[in-house]
C-alpha positions in Angstrom: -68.2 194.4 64.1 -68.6 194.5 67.8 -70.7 191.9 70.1 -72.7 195.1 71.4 -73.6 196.3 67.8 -77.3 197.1 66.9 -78.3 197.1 63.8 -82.1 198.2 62.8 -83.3 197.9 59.2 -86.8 199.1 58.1 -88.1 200.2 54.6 -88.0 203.5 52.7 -90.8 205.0 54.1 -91.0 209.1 52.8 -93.3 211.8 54.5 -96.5 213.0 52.4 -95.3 216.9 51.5 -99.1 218.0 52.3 -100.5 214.7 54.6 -97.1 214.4 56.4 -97.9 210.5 56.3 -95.8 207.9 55.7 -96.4 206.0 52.7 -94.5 202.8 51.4 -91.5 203.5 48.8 -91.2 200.2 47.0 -88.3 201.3 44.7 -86.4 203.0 47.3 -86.6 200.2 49.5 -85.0 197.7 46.6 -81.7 200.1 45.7 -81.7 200.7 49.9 -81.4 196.7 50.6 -79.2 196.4 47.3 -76.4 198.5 49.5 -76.0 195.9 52.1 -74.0 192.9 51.6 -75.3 189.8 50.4 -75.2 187.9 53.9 -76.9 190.6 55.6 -79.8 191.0 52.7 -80.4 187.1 53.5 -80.6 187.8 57.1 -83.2 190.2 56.3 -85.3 188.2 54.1 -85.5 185.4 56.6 -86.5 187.8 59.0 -89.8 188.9 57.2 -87.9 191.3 54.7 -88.1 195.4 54.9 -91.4 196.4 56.1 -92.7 199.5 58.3 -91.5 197.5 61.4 -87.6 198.2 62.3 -86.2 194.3 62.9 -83.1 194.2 64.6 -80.0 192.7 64.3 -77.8 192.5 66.9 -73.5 192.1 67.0 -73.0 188.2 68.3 -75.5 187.6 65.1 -74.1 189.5 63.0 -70.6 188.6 63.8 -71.7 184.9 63.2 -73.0 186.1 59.6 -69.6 185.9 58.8 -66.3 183.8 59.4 -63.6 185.2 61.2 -60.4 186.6 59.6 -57.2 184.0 60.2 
């Protein structure tokens, strides 16, 4: 982890084959946020959760998420 880190999260959000639309992915979205670590999931839930709108989290957060190493 850096101080100039970015990290954007957003839901699973698949293209239509045929309508080339976005639709939601519910399931996808639940094992995608299963894959981050627990701290960073709670981030994200106090930050609305995953929806269609990328929230951003950014390295002097992050980096407080977590204690540093001694």
């Amino acid at each position: 982890m850096t101080p100039r880190a970015v990290l954007g999260f957003h839901a699973a959000q698949p293209l239509g084959v045929r309508t080339r639309k976005r639709y939601p992915a519910t399931a996808a979205t639940r094992v995608l946020e299963a894959t981050y670590p627990p701290r960073v999931r709670a981030w994200i839930e106090q930050h609305g959760g995953l929806t269609s709108k990328v929230i951003i989290l950014r390295g002097r957060e992050l980096i407080s998420l977590y204690a540093p190493y001694a």
